[in-house]
C-alpha positions as CSV (number, residue, x, y, z in Angstrom):
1,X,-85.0,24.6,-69.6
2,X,-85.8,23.7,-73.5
3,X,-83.1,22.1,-74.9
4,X,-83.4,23.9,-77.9
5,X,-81.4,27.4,-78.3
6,X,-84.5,30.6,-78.8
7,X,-83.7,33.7,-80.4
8,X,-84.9,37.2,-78.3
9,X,-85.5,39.0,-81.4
10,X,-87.8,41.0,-83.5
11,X,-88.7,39.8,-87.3
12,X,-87.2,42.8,-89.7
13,X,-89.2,43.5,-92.4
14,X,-88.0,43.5,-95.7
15,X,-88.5,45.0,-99.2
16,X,-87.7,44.5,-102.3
17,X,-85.6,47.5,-104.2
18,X,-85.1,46.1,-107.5
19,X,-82.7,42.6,-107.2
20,X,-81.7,43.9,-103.5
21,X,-83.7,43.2,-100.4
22,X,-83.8,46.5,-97.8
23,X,-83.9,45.6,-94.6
24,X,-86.0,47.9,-91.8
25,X,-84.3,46.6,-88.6
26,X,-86.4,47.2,-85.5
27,X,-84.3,47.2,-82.3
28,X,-83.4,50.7,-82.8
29,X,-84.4,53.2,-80.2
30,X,-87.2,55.8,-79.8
31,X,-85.0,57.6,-82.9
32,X,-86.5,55.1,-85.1
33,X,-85.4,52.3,-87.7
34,X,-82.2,51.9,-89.0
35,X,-83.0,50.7,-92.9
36,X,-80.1,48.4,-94.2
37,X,-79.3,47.0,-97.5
38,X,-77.9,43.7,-98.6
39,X,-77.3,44.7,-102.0
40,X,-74.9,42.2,-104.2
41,X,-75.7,39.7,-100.7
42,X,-79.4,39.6,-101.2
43,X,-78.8,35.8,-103.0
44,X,-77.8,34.6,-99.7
45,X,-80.5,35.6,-97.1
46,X,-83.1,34.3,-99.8
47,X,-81.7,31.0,-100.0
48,X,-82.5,30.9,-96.6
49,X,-85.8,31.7,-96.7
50,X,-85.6,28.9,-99.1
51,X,-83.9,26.4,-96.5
52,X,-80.4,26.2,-98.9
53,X,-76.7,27.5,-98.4
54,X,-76.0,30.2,-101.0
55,X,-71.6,30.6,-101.3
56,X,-69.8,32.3,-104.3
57,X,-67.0,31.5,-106.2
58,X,-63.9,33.3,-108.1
59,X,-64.3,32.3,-111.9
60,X,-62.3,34.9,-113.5
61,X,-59.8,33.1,-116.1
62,X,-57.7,36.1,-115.3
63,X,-57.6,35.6,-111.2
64,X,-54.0,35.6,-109.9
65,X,-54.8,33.4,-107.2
66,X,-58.0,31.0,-108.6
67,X,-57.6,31.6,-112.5
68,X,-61.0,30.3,-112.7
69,X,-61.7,27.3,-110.2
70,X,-62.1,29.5,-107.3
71,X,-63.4,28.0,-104.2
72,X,-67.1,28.4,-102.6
73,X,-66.5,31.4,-100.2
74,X,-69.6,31.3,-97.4
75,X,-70.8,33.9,-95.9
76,X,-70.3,34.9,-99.6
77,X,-68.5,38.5,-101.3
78,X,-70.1,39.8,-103.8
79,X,-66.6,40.5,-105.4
80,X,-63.4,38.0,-105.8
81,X,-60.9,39.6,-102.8
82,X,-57.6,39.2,-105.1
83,X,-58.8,39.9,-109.0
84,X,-61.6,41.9,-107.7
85,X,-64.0,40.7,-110.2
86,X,-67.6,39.5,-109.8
87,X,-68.2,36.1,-108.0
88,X,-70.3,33.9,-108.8
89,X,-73.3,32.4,-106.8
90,X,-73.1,28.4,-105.9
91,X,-75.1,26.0,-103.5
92,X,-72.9,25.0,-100.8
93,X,-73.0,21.6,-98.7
94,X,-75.6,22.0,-95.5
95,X,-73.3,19.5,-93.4
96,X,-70.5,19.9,-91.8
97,X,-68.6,19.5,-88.6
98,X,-67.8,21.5,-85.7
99,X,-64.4,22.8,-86.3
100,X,-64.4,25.1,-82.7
101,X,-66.8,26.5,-80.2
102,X,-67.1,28.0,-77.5
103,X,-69.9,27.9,-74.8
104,X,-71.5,31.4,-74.3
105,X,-72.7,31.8,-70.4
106,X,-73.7,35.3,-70.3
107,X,-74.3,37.9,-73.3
108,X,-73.3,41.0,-73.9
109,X,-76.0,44.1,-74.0
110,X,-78.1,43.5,-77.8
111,X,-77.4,40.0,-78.0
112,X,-80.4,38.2,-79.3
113,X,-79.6,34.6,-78.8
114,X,-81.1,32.7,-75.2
115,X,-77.9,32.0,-73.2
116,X,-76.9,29.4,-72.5
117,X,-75.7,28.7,-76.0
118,X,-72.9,27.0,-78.3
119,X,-71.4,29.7,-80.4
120,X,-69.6,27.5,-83.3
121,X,-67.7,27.4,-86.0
122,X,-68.4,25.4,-89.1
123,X,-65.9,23.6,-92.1
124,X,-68.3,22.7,-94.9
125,X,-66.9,20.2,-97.4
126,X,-66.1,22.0,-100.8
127,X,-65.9,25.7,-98.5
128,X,-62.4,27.4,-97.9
129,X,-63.9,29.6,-95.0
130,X,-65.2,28.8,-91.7
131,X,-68.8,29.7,-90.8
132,X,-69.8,30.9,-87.6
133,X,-72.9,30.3,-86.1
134,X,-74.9,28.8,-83.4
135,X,-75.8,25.5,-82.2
136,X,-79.3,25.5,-81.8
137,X,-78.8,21.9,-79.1
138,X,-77.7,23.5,-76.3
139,X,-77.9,20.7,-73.2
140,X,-75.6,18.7,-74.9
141,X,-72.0,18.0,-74.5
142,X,-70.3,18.6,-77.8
143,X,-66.5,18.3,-79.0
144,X,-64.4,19.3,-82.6
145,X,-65.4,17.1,-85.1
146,X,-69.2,16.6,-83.6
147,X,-71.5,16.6,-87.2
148,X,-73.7,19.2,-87.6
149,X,-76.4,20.3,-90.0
150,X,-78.2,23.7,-91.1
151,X,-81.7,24.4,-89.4
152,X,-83.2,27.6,-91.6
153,X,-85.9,29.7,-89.9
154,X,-88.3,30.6,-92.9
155,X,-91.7,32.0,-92.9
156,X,-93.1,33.6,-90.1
157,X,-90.4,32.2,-88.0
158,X,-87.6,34.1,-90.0
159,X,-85.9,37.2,-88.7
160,X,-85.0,37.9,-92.0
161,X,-81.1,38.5,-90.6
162,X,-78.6,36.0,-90.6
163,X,-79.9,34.6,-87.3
164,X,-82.1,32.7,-90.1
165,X,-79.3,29.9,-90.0
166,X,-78.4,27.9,-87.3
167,X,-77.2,24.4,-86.7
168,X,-77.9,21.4,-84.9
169,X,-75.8,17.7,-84.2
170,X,-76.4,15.3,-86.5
171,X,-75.1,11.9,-84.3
C-alpha cells in the first residue's frame, strides 16, 4: 500500500463566465452533468491552481464586530457574516498544525478519497477558522499539534474541486 493518500475522482472541467469559473462536474449519472458555479469563490480555487492559500477578510470601518481589522476567514465568504459587506481577498499562511482528526476506515457511497485516510482539521496562524481537509501521509501515526503543510494539485493533476488542497506532516 502507497503511503501516500490517492483521490478516486474525475478532473471537472472548467470555464470561464466572466470573473467566475463554472464548473461541469462529471460524476453525475446517465441524466448528465450537473454545471456549478463558484461565483464571488472563484479567487480561491485559482489560487490553487496557483499552489497559494486564498482567505478573506472583514474591512468595513463600519463592521460591528471587526470595524475594519477583520480576521483572514479560510475557506473564504464572499461577504463579511456580521456587517454583511464585501470581504476582501488575502494570502493566508500554508502551515499549520493538526488541531483534530480523525482516521477514516471505510467511506461512505461518493466518497472520492482512497481509504484508509486522515481526515484533519487545520489552525493556520493569522486564520480564525479551522480548515478541514485531508492528510495526504496516511501510514503514519499522527497526534494534535503534528505540523502540516499544503500540497496543491495543479495542472493535469487538478480536479478543479477543493480536493485540489491537501496536506502532508512537516516533522
Amino acid at each position: 500500500m502507497s503511503d501516500r493518500v490517492k483521490l478516486v475522482t474525475q478532473r471537472s472541467e472548467i470555464e470561464e463566465k466572466g470573473d467566475a469559473w463554472v464548473m461541469t462536474w462529471p460524476r453525475a449519472d446517465e441524466r448528465g452533468a450537473h454545471f456549478h458555479t463558484y461565483g464571488l469563490l472563484t479567487p480561491y480555487f485559482k489560487g490553487l491552481q496557483e499552489g497559494k492559500l486564498m482567505g478573506t477578510r472583514c474591512t468595513n470601518p463600519d463592521c460591528p464586530i471587526y470595524h475594519g481589522k477583520g480576521e483572514l476567514w479560510l475557506p473564504p465568504r464572499a461577504d463579511c457574516p456580521d456587517c454583511h459587506q464585501p470581504m476582501e481577498w488575502s494570502a493566508a499562511n500554508a502551515e499549520g498544525y493538526i488541531y483534530t482528526y480523525t482516521k477514516v476506515i471505510r467511506g461512505g457511497l461518493g466518497l472520492e478519497i482512497e481509504t484508509p485516510y486522515y481526515q484533519i482539521d487545520i489552525k493556520l496562524d493569522g486564520v480564525c477558522t479551522i480548515v478541514k481537509s485531508y492528510l495526504l501521509n496516511r501510514d503514519k501515526e499522527i497526534k494534535i499539534g503534528d505540523k502540516v503543510r499544503a500540497v496543491f494539485r495543479k495542472g493535469d493533476e487538478a480536479t478543479n474541486t477543493c480536493l485540489d488542497l491537501a496536506w502532508e506532516l512537516t516533522e
